[in-house]
Legacy VTK file of the C-alpha trace (Angstrom):
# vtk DataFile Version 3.0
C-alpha trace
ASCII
DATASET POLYDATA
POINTS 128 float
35.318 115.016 107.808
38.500 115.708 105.766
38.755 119.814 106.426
41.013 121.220 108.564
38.995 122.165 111.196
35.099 123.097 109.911
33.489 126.321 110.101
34.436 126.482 114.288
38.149 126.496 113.759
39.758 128.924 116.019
43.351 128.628 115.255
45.395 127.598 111.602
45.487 124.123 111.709
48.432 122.269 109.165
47.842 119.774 106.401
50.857 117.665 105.372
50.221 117.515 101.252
52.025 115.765 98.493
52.497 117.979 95.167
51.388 115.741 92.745
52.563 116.337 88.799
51.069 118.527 86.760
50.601 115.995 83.156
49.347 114.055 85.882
46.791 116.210 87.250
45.704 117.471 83.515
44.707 113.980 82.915
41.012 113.018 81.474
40.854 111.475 84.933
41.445 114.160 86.596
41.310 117.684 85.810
41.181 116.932 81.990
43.674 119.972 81.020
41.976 122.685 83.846
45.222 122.634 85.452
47.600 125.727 84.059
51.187 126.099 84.771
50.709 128.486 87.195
48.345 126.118 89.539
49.740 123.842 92.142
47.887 120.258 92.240
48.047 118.335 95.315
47.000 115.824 98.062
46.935 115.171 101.592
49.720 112.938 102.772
47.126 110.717 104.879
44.345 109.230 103.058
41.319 110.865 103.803
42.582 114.511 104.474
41.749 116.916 102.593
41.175 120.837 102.518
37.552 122.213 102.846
35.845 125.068 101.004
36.433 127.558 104.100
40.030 126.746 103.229
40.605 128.927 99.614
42.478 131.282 100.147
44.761 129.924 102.724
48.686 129.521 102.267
50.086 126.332 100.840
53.826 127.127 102.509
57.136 125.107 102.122
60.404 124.653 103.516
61.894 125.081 107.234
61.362 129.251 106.967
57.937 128.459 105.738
58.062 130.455 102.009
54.633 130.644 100.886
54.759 128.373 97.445
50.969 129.251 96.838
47.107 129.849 97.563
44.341 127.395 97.797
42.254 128.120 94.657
39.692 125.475 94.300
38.612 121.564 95.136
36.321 119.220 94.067
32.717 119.332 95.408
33.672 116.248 97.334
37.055 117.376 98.700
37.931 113.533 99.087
37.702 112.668 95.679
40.764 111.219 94.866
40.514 112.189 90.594
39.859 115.645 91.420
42.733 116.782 93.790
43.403 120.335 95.501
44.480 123.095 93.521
46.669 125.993 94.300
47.627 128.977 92.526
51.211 129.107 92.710
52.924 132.379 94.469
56.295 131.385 92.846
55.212 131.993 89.180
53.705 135.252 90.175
56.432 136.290 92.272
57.268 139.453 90.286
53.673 140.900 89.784
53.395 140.823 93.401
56.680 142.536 94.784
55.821 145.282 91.797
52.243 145.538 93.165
53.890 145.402 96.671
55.916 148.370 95.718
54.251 150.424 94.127
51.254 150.659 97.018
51.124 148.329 99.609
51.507 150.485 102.831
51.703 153.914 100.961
49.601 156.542 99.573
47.387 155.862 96.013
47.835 158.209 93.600
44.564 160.315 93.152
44.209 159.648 96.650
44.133 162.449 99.485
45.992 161.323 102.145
44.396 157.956 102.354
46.612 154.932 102.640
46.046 151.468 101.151
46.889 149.124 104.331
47.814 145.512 103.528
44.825 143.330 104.970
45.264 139.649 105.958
42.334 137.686 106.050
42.328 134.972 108.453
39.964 131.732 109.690
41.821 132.214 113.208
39.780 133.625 115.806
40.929 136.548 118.086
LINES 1 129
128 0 1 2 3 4 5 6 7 8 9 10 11 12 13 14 15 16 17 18 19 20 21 22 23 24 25 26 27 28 29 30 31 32 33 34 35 36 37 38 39 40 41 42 43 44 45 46 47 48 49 50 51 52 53 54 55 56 57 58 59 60 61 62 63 64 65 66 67 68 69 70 71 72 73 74 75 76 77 78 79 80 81 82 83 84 85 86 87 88 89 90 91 92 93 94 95 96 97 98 99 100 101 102 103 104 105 106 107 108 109 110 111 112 113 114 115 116 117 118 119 120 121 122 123 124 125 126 127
């Protein structure tokens, strides 16, 4: 009930969310302050929906070319609670730490390192 698809998922399955505000979220209702400026808080569009713990670490993505905005992070205990909302960690605000981190050894040999290179990894829920 509320996930996107339990632990038998075999392919990414969407979630139409609402980005809710910030103040908002930081409210005693809510996250009480928890909520830094580098964390997306949202919802799910349709009452009821909601992301499941098998779902950190998936892409919150935006926009028609689908630009990552952020990465699932954390939810309540009871994912439908509707004071304790989804949060993301936002890609956006850390968009320079990860094109330097990118560059300097994503794909390409480490230094101290003997010929070994440090592949990017994806980790995926989708089964092959």
């Amino acid at each position: 009930p509320g996930g996107l698809g339990g632990p038998q998922a075999r392919r990414a399955l969407e979630l139409e969310v609402t980005v809710l505000d910030t103040q908002m979220c930081n409210n005693s209702r809510f996250w009480n302050g928890d909520i830094a400026p580098t964390m997306i808080c949202f919802q799910g569009r349709h009452r009821g929906s909601a992301p499941s713990k098998g779902d950190s670490g998936g892409p919150l993505v935006c926009g028609k070319r689908a630009a990552v905005a952020g990465v699932l992070s954390f939810t309540s205990p009871d994912v439908t609670d509707p004071f304790k909302p989804p949060v993301a960690t936002s890609a956006v605000k850390h968009k320079n730490w990860i094109r330097k981190t990118l560059r300097r050894g994503c794909g390409s040999p480490q230094p101290g390192h003997t010929g070994q290179t440090d592949h990017p990894v994806l980790f995926t829920q989708v089964g092959f």
